[in-house]
C-alpha positions as CSV (number, residue, x, y, z in Angstrom):
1,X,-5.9,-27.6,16.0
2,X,-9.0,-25.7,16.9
3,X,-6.9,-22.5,17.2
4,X,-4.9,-22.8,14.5
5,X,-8.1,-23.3,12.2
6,X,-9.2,-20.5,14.3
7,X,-6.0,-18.0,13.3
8,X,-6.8,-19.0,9.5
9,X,-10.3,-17.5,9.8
10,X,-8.4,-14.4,10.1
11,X,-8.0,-12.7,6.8
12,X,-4.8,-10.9,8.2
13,X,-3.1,-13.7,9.5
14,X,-2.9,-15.7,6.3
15,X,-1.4,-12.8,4.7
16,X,0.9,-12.6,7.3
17,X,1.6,-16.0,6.8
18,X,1.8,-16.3,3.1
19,X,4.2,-13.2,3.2
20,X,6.1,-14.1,5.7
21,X,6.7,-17.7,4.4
22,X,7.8,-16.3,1.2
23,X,10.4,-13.6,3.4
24,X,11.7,-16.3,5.4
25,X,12.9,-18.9,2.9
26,X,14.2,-16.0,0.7
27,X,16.0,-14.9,3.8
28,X,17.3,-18.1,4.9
29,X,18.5,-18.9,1.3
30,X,20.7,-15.8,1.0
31,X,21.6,-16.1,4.8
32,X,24.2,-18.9,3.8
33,X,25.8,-17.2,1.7
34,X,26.1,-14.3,3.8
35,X,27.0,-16.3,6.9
36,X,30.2,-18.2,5.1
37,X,31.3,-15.0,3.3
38,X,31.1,-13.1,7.1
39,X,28.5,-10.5,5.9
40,X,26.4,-11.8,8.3
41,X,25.0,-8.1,10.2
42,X,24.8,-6.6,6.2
43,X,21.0,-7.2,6.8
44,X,21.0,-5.5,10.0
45,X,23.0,-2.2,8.4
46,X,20.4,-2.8,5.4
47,X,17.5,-2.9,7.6
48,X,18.7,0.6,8.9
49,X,19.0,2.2,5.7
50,X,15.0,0.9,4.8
51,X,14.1,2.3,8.1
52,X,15.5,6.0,7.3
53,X,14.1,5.6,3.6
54,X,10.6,4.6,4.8
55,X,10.6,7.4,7.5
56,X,11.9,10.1,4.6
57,X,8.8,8.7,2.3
58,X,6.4,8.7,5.0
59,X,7.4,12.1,5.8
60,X,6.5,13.5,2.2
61,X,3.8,11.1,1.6
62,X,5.6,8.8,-1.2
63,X,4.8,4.9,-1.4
64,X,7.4,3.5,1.6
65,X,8.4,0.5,-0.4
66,X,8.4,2.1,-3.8
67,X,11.4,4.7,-2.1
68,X,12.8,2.4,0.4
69,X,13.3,-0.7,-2.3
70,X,16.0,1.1,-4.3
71,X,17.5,3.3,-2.0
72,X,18.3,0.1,0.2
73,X,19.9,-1.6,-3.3
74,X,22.1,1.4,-3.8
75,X,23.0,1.2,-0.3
76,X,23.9,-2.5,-0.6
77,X,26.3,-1.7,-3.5
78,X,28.0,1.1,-1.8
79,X,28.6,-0.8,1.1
80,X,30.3,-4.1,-1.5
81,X,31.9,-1.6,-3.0
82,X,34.0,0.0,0.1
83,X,34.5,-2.9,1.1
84,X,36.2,-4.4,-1.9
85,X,38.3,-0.9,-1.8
86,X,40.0,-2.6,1.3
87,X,40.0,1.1,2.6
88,X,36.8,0.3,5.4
89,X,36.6,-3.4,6.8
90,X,33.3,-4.7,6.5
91,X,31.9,-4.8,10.0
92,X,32.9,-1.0,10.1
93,X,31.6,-0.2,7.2
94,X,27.7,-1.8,8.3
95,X,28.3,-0.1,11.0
96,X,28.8,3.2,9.7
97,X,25.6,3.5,7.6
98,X,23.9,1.4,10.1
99,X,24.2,4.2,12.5
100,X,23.9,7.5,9.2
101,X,20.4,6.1,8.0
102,X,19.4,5.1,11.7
103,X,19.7,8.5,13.6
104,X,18.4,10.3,10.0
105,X,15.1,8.3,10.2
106,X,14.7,9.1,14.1
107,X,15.5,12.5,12.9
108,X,13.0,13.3,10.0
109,X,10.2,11.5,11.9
110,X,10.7,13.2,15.2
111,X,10.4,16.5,12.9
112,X,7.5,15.4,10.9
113,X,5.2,12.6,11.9
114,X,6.4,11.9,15.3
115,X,6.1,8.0,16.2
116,X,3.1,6.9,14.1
117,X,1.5,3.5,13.4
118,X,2.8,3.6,10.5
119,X,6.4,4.2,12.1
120,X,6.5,1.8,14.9
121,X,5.2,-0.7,12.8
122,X,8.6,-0.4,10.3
123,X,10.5,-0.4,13.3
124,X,9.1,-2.9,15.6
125,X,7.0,-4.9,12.8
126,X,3.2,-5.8,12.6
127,X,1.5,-8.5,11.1
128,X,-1.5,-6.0,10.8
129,X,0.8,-4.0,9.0
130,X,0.6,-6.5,5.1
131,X,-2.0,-5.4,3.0
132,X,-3.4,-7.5,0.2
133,X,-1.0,-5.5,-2.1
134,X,2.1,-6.0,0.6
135,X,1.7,-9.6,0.0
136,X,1.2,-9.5,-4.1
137,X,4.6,-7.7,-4.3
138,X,6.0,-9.9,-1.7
139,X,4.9,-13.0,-3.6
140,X,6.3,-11.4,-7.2
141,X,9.9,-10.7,-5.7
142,X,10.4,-13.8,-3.7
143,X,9.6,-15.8,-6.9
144,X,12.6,-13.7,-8.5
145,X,14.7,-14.1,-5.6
146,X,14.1,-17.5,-5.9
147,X,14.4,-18.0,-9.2
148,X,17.8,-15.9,-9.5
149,X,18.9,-17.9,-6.5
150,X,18.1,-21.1,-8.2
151,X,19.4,-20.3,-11.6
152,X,23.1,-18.6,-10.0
153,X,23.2,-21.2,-7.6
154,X,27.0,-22.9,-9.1
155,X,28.1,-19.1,-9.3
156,X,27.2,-18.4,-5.7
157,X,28.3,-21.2,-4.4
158,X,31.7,-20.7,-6.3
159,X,31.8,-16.9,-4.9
160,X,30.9,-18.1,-1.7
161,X,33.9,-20.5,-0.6
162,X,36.8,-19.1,-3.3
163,X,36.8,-15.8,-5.0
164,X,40.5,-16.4,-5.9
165,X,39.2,-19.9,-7.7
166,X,35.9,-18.5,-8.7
167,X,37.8,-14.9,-10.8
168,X,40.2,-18.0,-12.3
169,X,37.3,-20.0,-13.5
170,X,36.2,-16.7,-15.3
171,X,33.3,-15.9,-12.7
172,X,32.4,-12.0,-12.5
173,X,32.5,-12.2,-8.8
174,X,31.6,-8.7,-8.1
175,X,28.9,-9.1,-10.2
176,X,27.5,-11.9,-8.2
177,X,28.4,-10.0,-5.2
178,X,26.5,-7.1,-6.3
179,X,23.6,-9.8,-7.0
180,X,23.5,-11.2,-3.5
181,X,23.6,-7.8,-1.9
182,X,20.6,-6.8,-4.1
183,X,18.6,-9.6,-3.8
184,X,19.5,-9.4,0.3
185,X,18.4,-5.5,0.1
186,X,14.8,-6.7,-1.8
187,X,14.1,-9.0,1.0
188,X,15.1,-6.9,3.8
189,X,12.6,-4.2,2.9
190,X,9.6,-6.8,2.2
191,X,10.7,-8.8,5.6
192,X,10.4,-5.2,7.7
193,X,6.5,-5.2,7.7
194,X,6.6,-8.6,9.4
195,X,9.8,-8.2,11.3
196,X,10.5,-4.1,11.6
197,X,13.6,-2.8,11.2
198,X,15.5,-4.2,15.1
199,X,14.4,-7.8,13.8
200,X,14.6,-8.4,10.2
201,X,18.2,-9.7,10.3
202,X,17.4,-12.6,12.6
203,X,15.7,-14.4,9.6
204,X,18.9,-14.1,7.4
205,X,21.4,-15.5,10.5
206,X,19.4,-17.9,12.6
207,X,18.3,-20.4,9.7
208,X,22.0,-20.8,8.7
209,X,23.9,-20.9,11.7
210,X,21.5,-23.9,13.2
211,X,22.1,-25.8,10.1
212,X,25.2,-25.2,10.2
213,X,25.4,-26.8,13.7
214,X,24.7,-30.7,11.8
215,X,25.1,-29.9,7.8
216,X,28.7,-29.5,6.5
217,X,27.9,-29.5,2.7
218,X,26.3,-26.2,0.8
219,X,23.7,-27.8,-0.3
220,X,22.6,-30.2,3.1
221,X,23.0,-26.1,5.1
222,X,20.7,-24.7,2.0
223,X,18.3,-27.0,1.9
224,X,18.1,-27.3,6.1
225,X,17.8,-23.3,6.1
226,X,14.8,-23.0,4.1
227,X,12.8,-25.5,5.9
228,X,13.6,-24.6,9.0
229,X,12.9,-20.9,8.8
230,X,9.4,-22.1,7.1
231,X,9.0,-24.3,10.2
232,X,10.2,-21.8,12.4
233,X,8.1,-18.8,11.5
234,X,4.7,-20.5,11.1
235,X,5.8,-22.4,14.7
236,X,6.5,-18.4,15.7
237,X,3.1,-17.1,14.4
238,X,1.0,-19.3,15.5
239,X,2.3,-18.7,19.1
240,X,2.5,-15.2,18.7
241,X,-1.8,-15.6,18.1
242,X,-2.1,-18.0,21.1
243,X,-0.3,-15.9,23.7
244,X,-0.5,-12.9,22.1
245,X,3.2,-11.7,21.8
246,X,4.8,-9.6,19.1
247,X,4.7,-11.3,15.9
248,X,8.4,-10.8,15.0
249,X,9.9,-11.3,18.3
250,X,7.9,-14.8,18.9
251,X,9.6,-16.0,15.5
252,X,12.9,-14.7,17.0
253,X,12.7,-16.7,20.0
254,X,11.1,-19.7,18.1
255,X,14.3,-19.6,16.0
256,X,16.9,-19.6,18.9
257,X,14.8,-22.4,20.2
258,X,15.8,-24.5,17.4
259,X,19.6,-23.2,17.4
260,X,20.2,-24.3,21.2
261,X,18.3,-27.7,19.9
262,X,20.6,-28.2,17.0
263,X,23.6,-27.4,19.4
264,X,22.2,-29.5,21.8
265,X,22.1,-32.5,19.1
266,X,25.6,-32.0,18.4
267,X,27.0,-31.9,21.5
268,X,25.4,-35.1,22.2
269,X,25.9,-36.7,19.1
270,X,30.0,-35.6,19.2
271,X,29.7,-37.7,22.7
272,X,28.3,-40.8,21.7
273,X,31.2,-40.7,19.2
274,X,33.6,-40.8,21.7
């Protein structure tokens, strides 16, 4: 308790921590949906894109989030939108611009700034990273994530198990696509301070895969996913201050933790069935 009490004293930290809450149950939220509909590496293709955008606005001195934010957006609806062509299957399609904005942000930095602080940081994350104004925007878009989540919540869950049902119940369901992947893109670029870029996806998958493992019903796997990554991250940070690990990695770890738990639960509970 001493330490923790201790790692509050820190200024930094509780930013970290008050941004990174915020991230994380955005993340997790969206992370079902992306899960069931098998879009589940979209936030590590989108992740790629904000890294080539931030290395491209660090290179000609623009704001990195004010850049990165809607290029990543535009990137998410390109990406739905070949994909609803049927011409590029998903996974191929991540993996295309995945790679494109990758090997163009290794490229501009290695011909401007060369691996920086500011850089590595996108990349690899850094809780030193969140300034007091990171954490203000943080705090404004997760409360519209949220509240967009909250509000569209029968439409996603409609898109999210039957598009065939959902387009005969009069649902725009590329319109709701279109929202998911936007609101995903949002949180992607705020989560990359905390996370970086190799990271940032973990927080969308983990949550929802565990819960998956002992919730069957949307709303049990939702509700399960934003509590656990809460749980998980502030579990994550506060052993990334005790044994001084990378922030985003510890969280990483801290949230396979709980998945091989929750399998481990399952297994045994499936067993004392039998």
């Amino acid at each position: 308790m001493a330490a923790v009490l201790e790692m509050l004293s820190y200024p930094f930290m509780v930013r970290a921590l008050i941004g990174g809450i915020l991230i994380s149950l955005c993340a997790s939220l969206l992370g079902v949906s992306l899960v069931l509909k098998r879009y589940s590496m979209i936030g590590d293709g989108l992740s790629h894109v904000s890294f080539g955008a931030l290395s491209i606005a660090l290179a000609i001195g623009w704001s990195p989030l004010k850049l990165s934010i809607p290029v990543v957006v535009l990137a998410a609806f390109f990406l739905l939108r070949i994909t609803e062509n049927g011409k590029v299957k998903s996974d191929a399609a991540i993996a295309m611009i995945s790679a494109s904005a990758l090997a163009v942000g290794i490229v501009v930095t290695s011909l401007t700034t060369g691996m920086t602080t500011d850089v590595s940081s996108y990349m690899f994350g850094s809780i030193l990273a969140m300034s007091t104004a990171d954490v203000k925007m943080a705090a404004v878009l997760s409360v519209v994530v949220l509240g967009l989540f909250v509000f569209c919540y029968n439409k996603i869950f409609a898109v999210t198990f039957d598009e065939n049902f959902a387009k005969a119940t009069g649902v725009s369901v590329s319109s709701y696509n279109v929202l998911i992947a936007v609101l995903t893109a949002v949180t992607i670029v705020l989560g990359m301070r905390m996370m970086g870029a190799m990271l940032i996806s973990s927080l969308i998958i983990f949550p929802a895969l565990t819960s998956m493992r002992v919730f069957k019903s949307f709303k049990g796997v939702v509700w399960s996913s934003g509590i656990l990554s809460v749980i998980c991250f502030c579990i994550g940070m506060t052993a990334s201050y005790l044994c001084s690990t990378p922030a985003g990695a510890s969280v990483v770890l801290v949230n396979l933790a709980a998945f091989l738990l929750f399998t481990l639960f399952t297994i045994i509970r499936k067993n004392g069935r039998r």
